[in-house]
C-alpha positions, 0 to 999 in steps of 0.5 A: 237328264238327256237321252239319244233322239230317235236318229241316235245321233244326237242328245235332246232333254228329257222334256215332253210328257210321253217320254217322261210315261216311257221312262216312268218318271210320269205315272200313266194309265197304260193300257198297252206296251211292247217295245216299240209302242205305248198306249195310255188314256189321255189324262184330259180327254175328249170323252173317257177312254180317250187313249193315246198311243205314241212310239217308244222311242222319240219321235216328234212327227209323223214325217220323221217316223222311221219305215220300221215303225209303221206297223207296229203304231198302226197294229196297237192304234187298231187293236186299241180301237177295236178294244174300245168298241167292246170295252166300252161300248162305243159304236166306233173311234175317232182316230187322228194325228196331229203333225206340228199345228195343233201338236201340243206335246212334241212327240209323235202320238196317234188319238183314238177317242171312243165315238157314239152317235149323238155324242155332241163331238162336231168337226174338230172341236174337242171339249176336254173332260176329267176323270172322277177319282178312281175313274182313270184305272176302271176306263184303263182296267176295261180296255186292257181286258178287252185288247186281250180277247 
């Protein structure tokens, strides 16, 4: 399956998990969406209620992302922080972007993992955990909620 790359120019395939979410190929905990960006918790992540959220259309780096898609990664990266903090209990995020080194899926995504002092996260090691049965959709269900207030 192909689809047009994010300069509509060109066809790439199908190949990395976030458009495969996008699409619905791959199943996701979503916990947010609109036309532009989608916000999913990260399947292997730093602490529960890690979440990614990445541009709808294909992008592979921060640098290729067009002006007019700024705003719209930034809003749902903050309003998705903000939800954590209350959905969660966290005392604050962590918010980063990988651009190429260290990319390890090649389409743009912005991570916001949920922070609490003494949480044992130093510098930029991240230890990776695993949702228990059932878990994914609790973690997915509370931030949904909380980016509705």
């Amino acid at each position: 399956m192909e689809t047009p790359r994010s300069d509509s120019t060109s066809l790439m395939p199908v190949s990395d998990v976030i458009c495969q979410i996008v699409s619905g190929e791959l199943d996701a905990a979503v916990v947010a969406r609109n036309d532009q960006v989608i916000a999913f918790l990260d399947h292997r992540p730093v602490f529960k209620g890690h979440v990614l959220v990445a541009p709808i259309r294909h992008i592979e780096t921060l640098l290729s992302l067009p002006d007019e898609l700024m705003v719209p990664l930034l809003t749902m990266t903050q309003r998705i922080a903000g939800a954590i903090g209350s959905a969660l209990g966290a005392q604050g995020t962590f918010v980063a972007i990988n651009n190429v080194v260290s990319q390890s899926i090649p389409h743009l995504h912005v991570h916001v993992v949920p922070r609490t002092k003494g949480d044992g996260l130093r510098g930029f090691f991240w230890p990776r955990t695993r949702y228990g049965a059932g878990e994914i959709e609790e973690y997915a269900d509370k931030i949904k909620s909380a980016i509705g207030d």
